[in-house]
C-alpha positions in Angstrom: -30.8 62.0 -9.9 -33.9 60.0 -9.9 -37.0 61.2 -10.0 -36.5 63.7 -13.6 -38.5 63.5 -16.3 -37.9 60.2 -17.9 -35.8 58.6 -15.2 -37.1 55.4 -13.1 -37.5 56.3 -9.1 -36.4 53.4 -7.0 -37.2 52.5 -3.8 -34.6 54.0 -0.9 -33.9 50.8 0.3 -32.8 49.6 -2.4 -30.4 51.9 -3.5 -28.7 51.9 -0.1 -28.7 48.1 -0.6 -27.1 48.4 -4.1 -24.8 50.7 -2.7 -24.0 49.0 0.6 -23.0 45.6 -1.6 -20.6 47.3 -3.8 -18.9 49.1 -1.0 -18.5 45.4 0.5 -16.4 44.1 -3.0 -19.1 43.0 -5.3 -19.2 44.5 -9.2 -21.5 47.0 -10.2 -22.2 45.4 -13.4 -23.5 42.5 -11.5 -25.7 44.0 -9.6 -27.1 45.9 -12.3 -28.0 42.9 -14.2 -29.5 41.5 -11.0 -31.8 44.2 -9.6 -32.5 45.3 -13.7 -30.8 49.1 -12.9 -29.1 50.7 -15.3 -24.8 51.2 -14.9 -25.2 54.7 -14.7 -28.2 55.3 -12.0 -25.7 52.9 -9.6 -23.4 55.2 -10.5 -24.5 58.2 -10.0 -26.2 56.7 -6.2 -22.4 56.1 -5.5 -21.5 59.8 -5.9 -24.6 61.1 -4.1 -23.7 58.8 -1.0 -20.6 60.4 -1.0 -21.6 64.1 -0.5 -23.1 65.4 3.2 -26.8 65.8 1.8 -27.5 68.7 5.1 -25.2 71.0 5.2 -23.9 70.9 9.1 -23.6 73.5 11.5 -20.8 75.7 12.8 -20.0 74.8 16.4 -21.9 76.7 19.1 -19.4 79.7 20.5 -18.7 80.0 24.1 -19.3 82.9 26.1 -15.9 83.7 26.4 -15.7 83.6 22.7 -18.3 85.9 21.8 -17.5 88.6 24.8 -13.5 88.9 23.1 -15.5 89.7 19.7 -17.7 91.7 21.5 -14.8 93.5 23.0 -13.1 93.3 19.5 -15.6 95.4 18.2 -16.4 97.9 20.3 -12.5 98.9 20.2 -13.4 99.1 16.4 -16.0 100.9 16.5 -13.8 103.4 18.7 -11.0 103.7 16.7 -13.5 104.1 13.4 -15.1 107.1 15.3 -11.8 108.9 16.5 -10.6 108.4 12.5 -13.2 110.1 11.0 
């Protein structure tokens, strides 16, 4: 969320620090007195850690896997043909 028009950009390290030390107990209120960050930017760093930033990849297929959808398809294909 940082970063928009109005909004103060902190430093990365701090914002996993922040993060890191209320994941280990301490109170967010706390910690936004002591590093001078508002409630809601630790806040909203909190949701953003949750969520995958990269979405990942689909596992690789095997060989065997793609030659039975290979085959799958060209038996299709076939009955497509004879059908029309």
């Amino acid at each position: 969320m940082s970063g928009k028009k109005g909004m103060k950009k902190y430093p990365a390290g701090i914002r996993e620090e922040v993060v890191s030390r209320i994941r280990a107990g301490e109170s967010q209120r706390a910690l936004s007195q002591e590093y001078g960050i508002s409630r809601w930017a630790i806040h909203c760093w909190l949701k953003e850690s949750v969520l995958p930033k990269t979405r990942g990849r689909k596992p690789a297929k095997t060989l065997a896997e793609y030659k039975y959808e290979n085959k799958r398809l060209k038996m299709e294909n076939e009955l497509l043909r004879d059908f029309l």
